[in-house]
C-alpha positions as CSV (number, residue, x, y, z in Angstrom):
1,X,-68.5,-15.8,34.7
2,X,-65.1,-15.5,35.8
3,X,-62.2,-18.2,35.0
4,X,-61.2,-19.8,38.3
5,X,-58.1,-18.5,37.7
6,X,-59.2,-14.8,37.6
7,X,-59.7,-13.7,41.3
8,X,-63.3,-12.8,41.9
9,X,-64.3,-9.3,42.0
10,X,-68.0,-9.3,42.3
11,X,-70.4,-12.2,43.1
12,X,-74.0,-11.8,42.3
13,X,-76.2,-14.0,44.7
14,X,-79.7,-14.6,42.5
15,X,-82.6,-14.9,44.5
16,X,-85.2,-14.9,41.6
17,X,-84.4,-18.5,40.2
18,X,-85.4,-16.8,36.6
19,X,-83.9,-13.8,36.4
20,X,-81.4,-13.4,34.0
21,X,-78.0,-14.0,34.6
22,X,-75.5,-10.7,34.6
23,X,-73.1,-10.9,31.8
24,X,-70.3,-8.8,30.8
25,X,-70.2,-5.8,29.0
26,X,-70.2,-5.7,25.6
27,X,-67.5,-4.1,23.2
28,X,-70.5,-3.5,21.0
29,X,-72.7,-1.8,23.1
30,X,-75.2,-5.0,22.9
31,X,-74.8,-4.7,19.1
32,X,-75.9,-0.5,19.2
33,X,-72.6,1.3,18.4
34,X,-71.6,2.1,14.6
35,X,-69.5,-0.1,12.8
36,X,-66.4,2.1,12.9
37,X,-66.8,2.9,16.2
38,X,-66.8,-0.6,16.9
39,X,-63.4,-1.7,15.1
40,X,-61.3,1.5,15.3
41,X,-62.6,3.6,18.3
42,X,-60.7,1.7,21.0
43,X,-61.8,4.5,23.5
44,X,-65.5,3.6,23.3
45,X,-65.5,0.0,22.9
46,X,-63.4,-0.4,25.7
47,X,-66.0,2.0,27.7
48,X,-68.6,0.0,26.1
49,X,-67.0,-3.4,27.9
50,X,-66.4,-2.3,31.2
51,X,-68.9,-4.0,33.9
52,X,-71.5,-6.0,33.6
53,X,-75.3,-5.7,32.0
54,X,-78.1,-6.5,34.6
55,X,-80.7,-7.5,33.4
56,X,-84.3,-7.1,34.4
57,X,-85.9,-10.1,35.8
58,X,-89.5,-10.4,34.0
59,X,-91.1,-8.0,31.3
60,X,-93.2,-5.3,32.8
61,X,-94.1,-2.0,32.0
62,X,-94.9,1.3,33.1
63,X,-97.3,4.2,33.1
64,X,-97.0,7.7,35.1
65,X,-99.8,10.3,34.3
66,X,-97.6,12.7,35.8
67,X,-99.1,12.1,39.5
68,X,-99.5,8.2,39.9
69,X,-97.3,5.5,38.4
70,X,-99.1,2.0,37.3
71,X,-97.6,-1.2,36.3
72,X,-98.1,-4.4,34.6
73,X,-96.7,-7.4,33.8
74,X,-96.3,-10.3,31.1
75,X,-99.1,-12.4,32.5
76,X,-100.7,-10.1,34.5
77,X,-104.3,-9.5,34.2
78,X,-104.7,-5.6,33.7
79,X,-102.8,-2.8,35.6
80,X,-102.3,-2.2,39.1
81,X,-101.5,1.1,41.4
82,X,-97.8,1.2,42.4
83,X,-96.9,2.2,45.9
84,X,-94.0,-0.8,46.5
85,X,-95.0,-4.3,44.4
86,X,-93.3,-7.7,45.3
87,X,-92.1,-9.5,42.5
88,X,-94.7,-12.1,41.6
89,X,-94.8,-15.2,44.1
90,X,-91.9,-14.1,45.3
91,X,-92.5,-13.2,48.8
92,X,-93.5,-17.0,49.4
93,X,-90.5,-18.3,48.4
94,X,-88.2,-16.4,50.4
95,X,-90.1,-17.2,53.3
96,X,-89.7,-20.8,52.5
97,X,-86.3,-20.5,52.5
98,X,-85.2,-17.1,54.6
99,X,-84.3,-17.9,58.5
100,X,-87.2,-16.7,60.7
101,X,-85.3,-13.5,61.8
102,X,-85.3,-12.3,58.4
103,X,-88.7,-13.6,56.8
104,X,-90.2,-10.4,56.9
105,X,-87.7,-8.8,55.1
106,X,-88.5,-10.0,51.8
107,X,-86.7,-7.2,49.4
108,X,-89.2,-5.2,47.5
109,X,-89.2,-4.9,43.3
110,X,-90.6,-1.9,42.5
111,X,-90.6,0.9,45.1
112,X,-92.3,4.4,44.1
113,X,-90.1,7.3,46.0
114,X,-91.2,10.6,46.9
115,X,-89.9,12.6,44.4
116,X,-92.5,12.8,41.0
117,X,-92.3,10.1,38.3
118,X,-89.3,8.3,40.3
119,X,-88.8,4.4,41.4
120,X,-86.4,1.7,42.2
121,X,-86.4,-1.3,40.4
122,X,-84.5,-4.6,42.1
123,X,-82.8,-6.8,39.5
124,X,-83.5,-10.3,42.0
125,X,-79.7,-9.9,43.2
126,X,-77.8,-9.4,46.1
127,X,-74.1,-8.9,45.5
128,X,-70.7,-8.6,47.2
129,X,-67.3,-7.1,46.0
130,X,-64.2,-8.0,46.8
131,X,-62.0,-5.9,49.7
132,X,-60.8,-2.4,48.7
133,X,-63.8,-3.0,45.7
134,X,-67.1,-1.1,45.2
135,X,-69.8,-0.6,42.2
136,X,-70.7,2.5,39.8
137,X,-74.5,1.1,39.1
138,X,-75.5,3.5,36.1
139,X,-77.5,2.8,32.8
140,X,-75.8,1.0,30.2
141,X,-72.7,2.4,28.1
142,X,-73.0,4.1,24.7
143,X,-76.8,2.5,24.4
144,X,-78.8,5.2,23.4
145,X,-80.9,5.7,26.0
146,X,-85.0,5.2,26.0
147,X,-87.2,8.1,25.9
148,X,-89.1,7.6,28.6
149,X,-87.0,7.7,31.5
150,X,-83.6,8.7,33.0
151,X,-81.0,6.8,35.2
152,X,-79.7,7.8,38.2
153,X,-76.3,6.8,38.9
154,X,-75.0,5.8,42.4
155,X,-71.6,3.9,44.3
156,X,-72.3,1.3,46.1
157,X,-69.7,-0.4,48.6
158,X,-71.0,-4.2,48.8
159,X,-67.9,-5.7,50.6
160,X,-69.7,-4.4,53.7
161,X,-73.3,-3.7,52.6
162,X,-74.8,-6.5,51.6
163,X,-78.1,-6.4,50.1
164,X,-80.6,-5.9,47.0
165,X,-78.9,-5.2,43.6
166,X,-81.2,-2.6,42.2
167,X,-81.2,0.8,39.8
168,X,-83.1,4.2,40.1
169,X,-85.0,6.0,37.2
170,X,-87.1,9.0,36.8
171,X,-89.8,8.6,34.5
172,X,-90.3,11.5,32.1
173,X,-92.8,10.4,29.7
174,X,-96.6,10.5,30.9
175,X,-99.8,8.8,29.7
176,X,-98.0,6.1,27.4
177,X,-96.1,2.8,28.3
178,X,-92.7,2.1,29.6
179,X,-91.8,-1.5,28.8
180,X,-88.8,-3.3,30.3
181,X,-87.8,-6.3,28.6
182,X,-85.6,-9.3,30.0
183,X,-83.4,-9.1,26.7
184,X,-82.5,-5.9,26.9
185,X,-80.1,-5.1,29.8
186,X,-81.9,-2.5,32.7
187,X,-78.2,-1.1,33.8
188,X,-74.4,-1.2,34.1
189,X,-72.4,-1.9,37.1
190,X,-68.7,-1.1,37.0
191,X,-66.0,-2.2,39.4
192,X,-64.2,0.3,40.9
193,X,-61.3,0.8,43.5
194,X,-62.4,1.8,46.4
195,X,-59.4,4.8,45.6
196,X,-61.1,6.0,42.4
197,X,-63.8,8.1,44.3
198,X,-62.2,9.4,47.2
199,X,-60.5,12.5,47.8
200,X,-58.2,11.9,44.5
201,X,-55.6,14.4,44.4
202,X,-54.7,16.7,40.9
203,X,-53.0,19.3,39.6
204,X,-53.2,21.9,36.9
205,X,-50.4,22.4,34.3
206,X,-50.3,25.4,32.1
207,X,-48.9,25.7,28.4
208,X,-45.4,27.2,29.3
209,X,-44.9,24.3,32.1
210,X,-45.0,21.6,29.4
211,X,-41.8,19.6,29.6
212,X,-39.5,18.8,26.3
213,X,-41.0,15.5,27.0
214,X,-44.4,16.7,27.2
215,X,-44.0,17.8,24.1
216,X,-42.4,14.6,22.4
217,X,-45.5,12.4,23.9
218,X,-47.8,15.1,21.9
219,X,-46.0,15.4,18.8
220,X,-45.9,11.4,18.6
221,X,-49.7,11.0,19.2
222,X,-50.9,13.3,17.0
223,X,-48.4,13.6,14.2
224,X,-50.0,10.3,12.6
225,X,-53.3,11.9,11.9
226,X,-52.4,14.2,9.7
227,X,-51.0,11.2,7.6
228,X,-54.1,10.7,4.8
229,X,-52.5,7.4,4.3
230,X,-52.4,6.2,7.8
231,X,-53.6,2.8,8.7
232,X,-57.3,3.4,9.9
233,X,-57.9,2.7,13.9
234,X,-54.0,3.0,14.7
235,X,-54.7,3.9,18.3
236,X,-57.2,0.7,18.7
237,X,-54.5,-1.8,17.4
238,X,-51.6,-0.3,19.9
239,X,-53.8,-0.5,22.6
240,X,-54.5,-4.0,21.9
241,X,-51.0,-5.4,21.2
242,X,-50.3,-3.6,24.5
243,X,-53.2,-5.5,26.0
244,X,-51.7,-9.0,24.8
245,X,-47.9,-8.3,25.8
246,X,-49.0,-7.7,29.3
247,X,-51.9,-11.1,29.2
């Protein structure tokens, strides 16, 4: 959760009273990088940090034979064909509460799509950026990634669409089970500047077109690693004491 005096850049609306609440990113990769990645490779903890987990909001699992996708879930009573599923109960709740225009329009869970072995899975959010904000939703940072299926990542632009919080996969393991679980995060969403993904100019520079200071920036980057004796993760602690002049 943000500090009140951070200004809000995403708000997550939970409709599924339970599901679990998105938190941020974590430096650690949710406790999966190595050690020394963690303390001296600035570049991926801070890659590992950015955005927040979502979270899926019950255990379930999975099946595809290659044709037809099943599912279950904790509680359930055996396996069920999966066209589009509700999440459980849900549907009469958000008609108890949903204005009459909109009753019908309870957002779906799990929706199968046309293309083999792929679905959408809804995390029980809505959400909504701020202006000139919008959201990479991808699969977690620097997790290693389970065997049995593959994100899709996607942009989203919730100051003006407003709706269901969900992912895509592909599932590419057949005949055995897929299992999400609730303490394990189901993707990454990033903030992102509206800017970032537009038509971005660059440009190209060539070896001869390297400026004096070009040079200078290179040699005083690099020169420390060929020190043995240098201080181990000296890139991590100058980005940090950066990071605290300008807090």
């Amino acid at each position: 959760m943000a500090k009140q005096s951070e200004p809000v850049i995403c708000r997550f609306y939970r409709l599924i009273p339970d599901a679990p609440l998105p938190r941020r990113a974590d430096r650690s990769a949710d406790g999966m990088l190595p050690t020394r990645g963690y303390r001296y490779c600035e570049a991926l903890a801070s890659a590992s940090a950015f955005g927040w987990y979502v979270y899926p909001p019950l255990n379930f699992s999975l099946v595809w034979d290659g044709v037809e996708i099943a599912w279950t879930y904790e509680g359930a009573d055996g396996w069920y064909p999966l066209r589009a599923a509700q999440f459980p109960g849900f549907r009469q709740l958000f008609e108890e509460v949903a204005p009459d225009p909109v009753k019908p329009l309870s957002p779906t869970f799990l929706a199968v799509a046309r293309e083999p072995g792929v679905l959408q899975i809804w995390s029980g959010y809505f959400v909504r950026t701020a202006p000139g904000w919008a959201l990479l939703s991808r699969g977690p940072a620097n997790i290693p990634r389970n065997q049995g299926y593959e994100y899709s990542e996607g942009i989203i632009e919730p100051e003006t669409w407003f709706g269901p919080l969900f992912t895509n996969i592909r599932l590419t393991r057949t005949n055995s089970p897929v299992e999400f679980h609730m303490r394990y995060p189901l993707f990454q969403v990033q903030p992102l500047v509206r800017q970032c993904y537009s038509e971005v100019a660059f440009d190209v520079i060539g070896l001869s077109e390297l400026s004096v200071a070009d040079w200078e920036s290179f040699d005083a980057t690099v020169k420390p690693n060929t020190d043995q004796m240098r201080m181990m993760g000296h890139y991590a602690i100058e980005v940090r004491r950066q990071t605290r002049r300008k807090s």
